[in-house]
Structure formats: C-alpha cells, structure tokens
C-alpha positions in Angstrom: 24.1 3.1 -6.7 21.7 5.3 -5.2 17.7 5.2 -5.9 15.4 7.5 -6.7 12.0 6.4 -7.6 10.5 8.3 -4.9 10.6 11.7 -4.1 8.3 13.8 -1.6 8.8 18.0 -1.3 8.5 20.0 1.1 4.7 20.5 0.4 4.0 16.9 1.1 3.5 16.6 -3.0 4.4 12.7 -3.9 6.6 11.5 -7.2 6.8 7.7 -7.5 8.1 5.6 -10.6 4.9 3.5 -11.9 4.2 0.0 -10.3 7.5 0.8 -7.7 7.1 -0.2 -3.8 6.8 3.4 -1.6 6.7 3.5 2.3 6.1 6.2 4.4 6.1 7.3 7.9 3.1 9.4 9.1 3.7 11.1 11.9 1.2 13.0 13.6 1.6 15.5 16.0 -0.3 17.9 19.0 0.0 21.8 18.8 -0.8 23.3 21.8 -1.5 26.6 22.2 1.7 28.4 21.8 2.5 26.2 18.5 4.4 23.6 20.4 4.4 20.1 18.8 4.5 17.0 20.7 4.6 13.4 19.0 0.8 12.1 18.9 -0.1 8.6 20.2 -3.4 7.0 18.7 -6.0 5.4 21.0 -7.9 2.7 20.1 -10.6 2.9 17.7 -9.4 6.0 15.7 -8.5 5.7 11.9 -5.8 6.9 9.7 -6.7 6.9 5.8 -5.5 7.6 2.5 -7.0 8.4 -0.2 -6.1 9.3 -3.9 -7.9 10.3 -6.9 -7.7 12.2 -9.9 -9.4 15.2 -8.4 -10.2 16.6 -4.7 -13.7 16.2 -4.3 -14.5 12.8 -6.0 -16.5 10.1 -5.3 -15.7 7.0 -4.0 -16.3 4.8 -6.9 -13.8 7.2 -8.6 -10.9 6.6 -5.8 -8.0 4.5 -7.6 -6.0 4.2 -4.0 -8.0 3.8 -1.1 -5.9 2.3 2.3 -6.2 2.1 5.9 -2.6 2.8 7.6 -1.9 0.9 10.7 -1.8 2.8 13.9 0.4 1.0 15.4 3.1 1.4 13.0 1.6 4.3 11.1 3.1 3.6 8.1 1.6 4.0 4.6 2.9 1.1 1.4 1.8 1.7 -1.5 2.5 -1.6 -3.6 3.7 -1.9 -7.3 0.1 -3.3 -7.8 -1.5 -0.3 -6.4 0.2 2.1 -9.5 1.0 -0.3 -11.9 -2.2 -0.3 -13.8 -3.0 3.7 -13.3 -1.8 6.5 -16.4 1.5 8.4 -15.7 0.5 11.5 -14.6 -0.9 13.5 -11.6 -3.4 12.7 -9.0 -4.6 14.2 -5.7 -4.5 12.8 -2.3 -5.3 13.3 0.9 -5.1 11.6 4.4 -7.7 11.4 6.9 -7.9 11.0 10.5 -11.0 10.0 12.3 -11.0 10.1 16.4 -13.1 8.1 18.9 -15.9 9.9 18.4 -16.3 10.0 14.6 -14.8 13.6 13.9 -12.9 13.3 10.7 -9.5 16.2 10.0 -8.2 16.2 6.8 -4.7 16.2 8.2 -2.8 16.7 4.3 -3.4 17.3 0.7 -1.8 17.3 -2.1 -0.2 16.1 -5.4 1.3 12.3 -6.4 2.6 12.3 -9.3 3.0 8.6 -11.1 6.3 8.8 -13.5 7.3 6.7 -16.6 8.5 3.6 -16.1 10.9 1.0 -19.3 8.5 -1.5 -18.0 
C-alpha cells in the first residue's frame, strides 16, 4: 500500500488530503554569483515562516495557517488540526525568511490545495 495524501509539483504548489499530517524539508540555499548553490546554514536569531491564506496579500487576522519552522531542523508539520476545520479548496502560501538584521525575502509562493476527505 502506497500513500498519497500529499503531493508537491515542481512549482512548489501543495495538495494535501483535509485534516492529514504533512512534513516538509525546507532547504535553503546560497547562489553566488555564477548561479552556484551551496546548502545555507541559519545563524542565530534569523526566522523561517509560513504563512497561508486564501489570497496573497491578506491580513493577518485573515491568515488560517500561521507557523514558525525550526532552524535547526527546518522542517515545516502541518497537523491534521491545522486543515481539518478549513473548506476544501485552494489557498496561497508563502514562506518567509528574516536575517539578523530584520530584512525579510519572500523565499516561495504558491498554491495548497486542501482535498476531500470520507471523514
């Protein structure tokens, strides 16, 4: 038996069974200047976030999904709890990254889909 409740393209755009578990890795990465990546290592005091809503651009009294990820692990769960009362459908998401001195990169954006769940 194989699951799929979870599937993620190649444009980053999320689909997730309702009120299902989801955990992924986010790795961020350097470009230099001749579009070489290298593996980035957080320092102290930075911030990874995401963030999902029903429109880019929303307030944040209308965020439904609003998590710090850990930057040691930096890995994102979304928990059954954190769907299970939302509308099937699409929402928006993005995922933030604020450095040591406060700058803030909208490092991704795109689309989670919540799918139909029996129960």
């Amino acid at each position: 038996m194989s699951f799929t409740n979870l599937t993620v393209d190649s444009d980053y755009n999320i689909s997730l069974v309702r009120g299902d578990t989801a955990i992924f890795d986010i790795p961020l990465v350097n470009v230099d200047d001749e579009g070489q990546e290298t593996p980035y290592t957080p320092q102290e005091g930075e911030k990874l976030r995401f963030a999902m809503s029903t429109k880019f651009g929303s307030k944040r009294e209308e965020v439904l999904i609003l998590k710090d990820i850990p930057l040691d692990t930096m890995v994102l769960k979304i928990e059954p709890e954190d769907t299970k009362p939302l509308p099937f459908g699409k929402y928006k998401y993005d995922i933030e990254f604020t450095d040591i001195a406060g700058n803030v990169t909208t490092v991704l954006e795109a689309t989670f889909n919540i799918t139909k769940e029996v129960y």
